[in-house]
C-alpha positions as CSV (number, residue, x, y, z in Angstrom):
1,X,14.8,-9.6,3.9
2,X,11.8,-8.6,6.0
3,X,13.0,-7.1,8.6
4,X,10.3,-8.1,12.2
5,X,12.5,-7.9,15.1
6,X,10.8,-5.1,17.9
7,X,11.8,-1.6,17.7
8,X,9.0,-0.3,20.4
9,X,6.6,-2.3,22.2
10,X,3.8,0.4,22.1
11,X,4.1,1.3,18.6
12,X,5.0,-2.4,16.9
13,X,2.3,-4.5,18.5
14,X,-0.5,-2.5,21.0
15,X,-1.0,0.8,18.5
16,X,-0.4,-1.8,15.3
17,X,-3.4,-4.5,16.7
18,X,-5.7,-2.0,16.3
19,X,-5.2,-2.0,12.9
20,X,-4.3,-5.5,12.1
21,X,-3.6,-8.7,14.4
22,X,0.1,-8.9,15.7
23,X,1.4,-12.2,16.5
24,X,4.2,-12.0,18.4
25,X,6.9,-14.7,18.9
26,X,8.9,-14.7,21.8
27,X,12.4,-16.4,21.2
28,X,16.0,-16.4,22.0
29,X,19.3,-17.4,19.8
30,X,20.5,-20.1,21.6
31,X,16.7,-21.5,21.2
32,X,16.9,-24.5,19.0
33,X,12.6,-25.0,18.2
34,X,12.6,-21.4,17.8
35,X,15.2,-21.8,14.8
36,X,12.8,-24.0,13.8
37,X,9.1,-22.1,14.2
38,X,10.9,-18.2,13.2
39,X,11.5,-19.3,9.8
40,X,8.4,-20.7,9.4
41,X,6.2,-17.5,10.4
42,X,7.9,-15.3,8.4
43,X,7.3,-17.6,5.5
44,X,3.6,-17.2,6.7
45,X,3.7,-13.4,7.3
46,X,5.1,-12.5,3.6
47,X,2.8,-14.6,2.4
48,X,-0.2,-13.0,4.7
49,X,-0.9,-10.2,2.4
50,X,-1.2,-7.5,5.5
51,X,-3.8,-9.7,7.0
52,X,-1.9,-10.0,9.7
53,X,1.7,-9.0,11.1
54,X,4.8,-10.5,12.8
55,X,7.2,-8.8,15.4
56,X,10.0,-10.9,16.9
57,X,10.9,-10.4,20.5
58,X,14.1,-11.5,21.4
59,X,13.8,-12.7,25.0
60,X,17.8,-11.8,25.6
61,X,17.7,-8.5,25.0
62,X,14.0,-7.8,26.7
63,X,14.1,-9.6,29.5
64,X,11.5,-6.9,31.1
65,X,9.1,-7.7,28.6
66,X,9.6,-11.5,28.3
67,X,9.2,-11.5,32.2
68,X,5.9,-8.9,31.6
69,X,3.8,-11.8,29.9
70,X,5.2,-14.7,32.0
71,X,7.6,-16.5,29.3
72,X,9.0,-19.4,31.2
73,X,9.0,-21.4,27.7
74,X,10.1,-20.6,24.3
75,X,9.1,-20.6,21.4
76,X,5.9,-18.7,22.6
77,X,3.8,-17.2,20.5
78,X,1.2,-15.0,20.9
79,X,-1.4,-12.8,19.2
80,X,-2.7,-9.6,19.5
81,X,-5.9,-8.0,18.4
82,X,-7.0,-4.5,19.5
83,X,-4.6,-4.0,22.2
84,X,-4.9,-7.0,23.9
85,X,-3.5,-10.4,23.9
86,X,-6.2,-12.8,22.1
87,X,-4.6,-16.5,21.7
88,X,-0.9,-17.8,22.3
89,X,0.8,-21.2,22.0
90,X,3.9,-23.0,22.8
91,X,6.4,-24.6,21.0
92,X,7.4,-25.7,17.2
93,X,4.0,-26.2,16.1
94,X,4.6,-28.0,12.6
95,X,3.1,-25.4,9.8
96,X,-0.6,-26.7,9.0
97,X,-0.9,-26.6,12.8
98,X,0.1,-22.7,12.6
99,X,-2.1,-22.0,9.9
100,X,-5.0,-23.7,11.2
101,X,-4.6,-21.4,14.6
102,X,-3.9,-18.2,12.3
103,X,-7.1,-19.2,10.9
104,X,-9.0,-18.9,13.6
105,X,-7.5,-15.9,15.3
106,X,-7.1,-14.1,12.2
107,X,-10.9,-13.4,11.0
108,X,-12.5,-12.7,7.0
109,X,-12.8,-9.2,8.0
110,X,-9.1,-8.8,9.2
111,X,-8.0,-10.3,6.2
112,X,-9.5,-8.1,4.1
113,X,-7.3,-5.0,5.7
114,X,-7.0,-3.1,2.4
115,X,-10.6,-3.4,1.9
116,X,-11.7,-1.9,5.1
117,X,-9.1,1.1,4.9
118,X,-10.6,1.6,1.2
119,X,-14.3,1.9,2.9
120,X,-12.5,4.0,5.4
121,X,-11.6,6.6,2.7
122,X,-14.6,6.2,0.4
123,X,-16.6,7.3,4.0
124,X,-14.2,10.1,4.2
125,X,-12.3,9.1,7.4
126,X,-9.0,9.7,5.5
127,X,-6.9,9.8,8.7
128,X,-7.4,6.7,9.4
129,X,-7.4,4.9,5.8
130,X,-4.1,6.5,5.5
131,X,-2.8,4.9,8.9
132,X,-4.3,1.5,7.8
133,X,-2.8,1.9,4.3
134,X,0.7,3.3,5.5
135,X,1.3,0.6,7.6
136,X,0.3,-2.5,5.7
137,X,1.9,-1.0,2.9
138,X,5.2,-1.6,4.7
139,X,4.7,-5.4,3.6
140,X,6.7,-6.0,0.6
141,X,3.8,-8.9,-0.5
142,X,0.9,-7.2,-0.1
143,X,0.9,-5.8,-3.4
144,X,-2.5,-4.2,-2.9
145,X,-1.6,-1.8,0.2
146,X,1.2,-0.8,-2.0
147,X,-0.5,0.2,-4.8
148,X,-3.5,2.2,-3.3
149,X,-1.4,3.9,-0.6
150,X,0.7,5.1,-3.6
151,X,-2.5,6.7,-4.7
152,X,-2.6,8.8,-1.5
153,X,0.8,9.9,-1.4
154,X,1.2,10.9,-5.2
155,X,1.1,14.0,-4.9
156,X,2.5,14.5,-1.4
157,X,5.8,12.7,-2.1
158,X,6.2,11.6,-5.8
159,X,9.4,9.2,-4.8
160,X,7.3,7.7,-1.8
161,X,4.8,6.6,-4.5
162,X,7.6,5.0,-7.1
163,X,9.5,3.6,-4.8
164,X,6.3,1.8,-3.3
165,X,5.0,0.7,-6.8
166,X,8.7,-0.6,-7.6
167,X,8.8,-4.2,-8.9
168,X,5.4,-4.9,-8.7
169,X,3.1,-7.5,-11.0
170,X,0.0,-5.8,-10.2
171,X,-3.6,-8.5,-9.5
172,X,-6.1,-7.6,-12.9
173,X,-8.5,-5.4,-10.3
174,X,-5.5,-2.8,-9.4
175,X,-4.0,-3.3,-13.1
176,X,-5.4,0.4,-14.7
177,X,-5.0,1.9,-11.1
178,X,-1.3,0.7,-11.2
179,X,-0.7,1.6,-14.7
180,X,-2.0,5.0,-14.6
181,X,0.4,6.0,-11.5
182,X,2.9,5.2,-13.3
183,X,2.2,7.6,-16.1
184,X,1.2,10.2,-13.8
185,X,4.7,9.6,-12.0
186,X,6.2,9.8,-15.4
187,X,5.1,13.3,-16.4
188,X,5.1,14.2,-13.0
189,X,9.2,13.7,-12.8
190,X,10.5,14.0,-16.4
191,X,13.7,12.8,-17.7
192,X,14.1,14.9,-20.9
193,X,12.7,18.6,-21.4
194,X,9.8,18.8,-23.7
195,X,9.8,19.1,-27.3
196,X,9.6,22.4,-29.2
197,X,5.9,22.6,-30.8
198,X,3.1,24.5,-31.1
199,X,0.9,23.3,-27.8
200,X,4.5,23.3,-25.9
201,X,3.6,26.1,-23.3
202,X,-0.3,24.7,-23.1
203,X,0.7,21.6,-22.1
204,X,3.2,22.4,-19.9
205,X,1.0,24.6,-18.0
206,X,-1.6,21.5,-17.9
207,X,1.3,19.4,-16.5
208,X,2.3,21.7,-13.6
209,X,-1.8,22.4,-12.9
210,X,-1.7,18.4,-12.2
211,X,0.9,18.7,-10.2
212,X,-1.1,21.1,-7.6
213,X,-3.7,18.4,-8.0
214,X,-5.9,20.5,-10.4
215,X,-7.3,17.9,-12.0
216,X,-10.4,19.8,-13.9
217,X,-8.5,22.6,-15.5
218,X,-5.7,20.1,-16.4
219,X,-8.0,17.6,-18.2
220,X,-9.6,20.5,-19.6
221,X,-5.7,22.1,-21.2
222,X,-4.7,18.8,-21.8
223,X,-8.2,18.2,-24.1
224,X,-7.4,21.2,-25.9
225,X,-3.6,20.2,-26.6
226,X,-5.5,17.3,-27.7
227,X,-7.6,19.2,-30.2
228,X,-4.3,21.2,-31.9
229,X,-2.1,18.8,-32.0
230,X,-3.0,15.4,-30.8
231,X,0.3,13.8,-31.2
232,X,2.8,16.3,-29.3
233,X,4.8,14.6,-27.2
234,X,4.1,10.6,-28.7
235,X,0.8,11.4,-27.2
236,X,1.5,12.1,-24.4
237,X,-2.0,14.4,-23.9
238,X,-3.8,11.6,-24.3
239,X,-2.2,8.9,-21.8
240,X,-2.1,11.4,-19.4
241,X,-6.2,12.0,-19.6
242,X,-6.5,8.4,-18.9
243,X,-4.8,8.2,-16.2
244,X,-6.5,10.8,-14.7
245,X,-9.4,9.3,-15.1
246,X,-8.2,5.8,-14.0
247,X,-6.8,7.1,-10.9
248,X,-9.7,9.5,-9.9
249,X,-12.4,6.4,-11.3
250,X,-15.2,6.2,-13.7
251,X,-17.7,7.6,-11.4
252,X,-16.0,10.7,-10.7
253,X,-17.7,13.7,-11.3
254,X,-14.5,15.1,-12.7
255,X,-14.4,12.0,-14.7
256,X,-17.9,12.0,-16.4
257,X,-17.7,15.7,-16.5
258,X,-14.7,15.1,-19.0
259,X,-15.0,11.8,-20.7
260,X,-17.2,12.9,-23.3
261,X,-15.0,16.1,-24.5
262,X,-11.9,13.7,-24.3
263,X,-13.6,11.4,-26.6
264,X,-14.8,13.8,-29.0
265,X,-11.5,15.3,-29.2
266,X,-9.8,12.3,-30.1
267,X,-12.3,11.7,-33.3
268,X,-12.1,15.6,-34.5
């Protein structure tokens, strides 16, 4: 269970608008519409994919702020978009009336969140991508935050990244991205120590160059592991250069600088 009741005022809704639209709904327990409308927006915000998120303010336990925007009626609910309080309504709205004023408040471009972080990162403003990824990514649904802000952290915290690409049925566009992570993750943590053979200490050199994210000189030992003894490991060599090149992309320089060799070393 999703868990949207307020922790912090600053951080859940004004800091988080700026990143994607918060709505907000005000209610109490004793409330009867709000046990009505509560169940009904979380429905929606699971099923949102990160377009949009939900924070629960129970007007019992903050009074200050209920008495801060003027709530004299609950269920209110209100949405917020780059700091600042954009649309509100009040009452058990029945559900296509809620998703007809999502709808409007909740625009093409803020639904595609992931999307915008991604052209965030590919224009090299990585802070921020990372915020935008980090925090939708906290959405158990939105499958495609998870999987690319697993990307990011790989290599920073290798748990982070499994436990975020745990019980996942990945869309076909992040299918190879998903898959290779979790080979990388997989010779990145072993279970078993290695098997004895000849390319042994090669490739376990490659494996703890990809570990410091040395991605050139490990493709390039891994490639050569290939060329002694291409089935070491249940070919493991192999898998692994593919998922480098998955996870980096096809237009990597890395990539096209190493596609070739990998292929001819597969046919030697």
């Amino acid at each position: 269970m999703v868990d949207f009741e307020i922790q912090d005022f600053q951080n859940d809704i004004v800091e988080a608008s700026y990143t994607v639209p918060v709505v907000v709904d005000f209610w109490a327990p004793w409330c009867g519409p709000c046990k009505i409308i509560g169940p009904v927006l979380e429905k929606l915000a699971q099923s949102a994919n990160g377009a949009w998120k939900l924070v629960k303010i129970n007007t019992d336990e903050n009074q200050e702020l209920a008495a801060q925007f003027g709530i004299r009626s609950i269920p209110m609910v209100m949405i917020f978009e780059n700091g600042e309080k954009k649309d509100e309504f009040i009452g058990a709205l029945p559900q296509p009336q809620i998703e007809a004023w999502l709808k409007k408040n909740v625009s093409t471009k803020q639904a595609s969140a992931v999307d915008t972080a991604l052209e965030l990162l590919a224009n090299g403003d990585y802070k921020s991508a990372v915020a935008m990824l980090s925090e939708l990514s906290q959405n158990p649904e939105d499958k495609r935050a998870r999987i690319h802000y697993a990307s990011i952290v790989l290599f920073e915290d290798l748990q982070l990244a499994a436990r975020l690409l745990e019980g996942i049925e990945p869309d076909k566009a992040e299918f190879e991205l998903f898959t290779a992570l979790n080979t990388l993750i997989s010779v990145l943590s072993p279970v078993k120590p290695l098997p004895d053979g000849a390319i042994k200490e090669k490739y376990s050199g490659a494996i703890e160059k990809l570990k410091l994210g040395e991605f050139e000189s490990t493709l390039a030992d891994l490639i050569e592991c290939i060329r002694e003894d291409r089935y070491y490991h249940d070919d493991s060599a192999r898998s692994v250069c593919i998922a480098i090149f998955k996870y980096l992309g096809e237009e990597h320089p890395i990539t096209v600088k190493y596609r070739r060799p990998f292929g001819s070393a597969l046919y030697i």
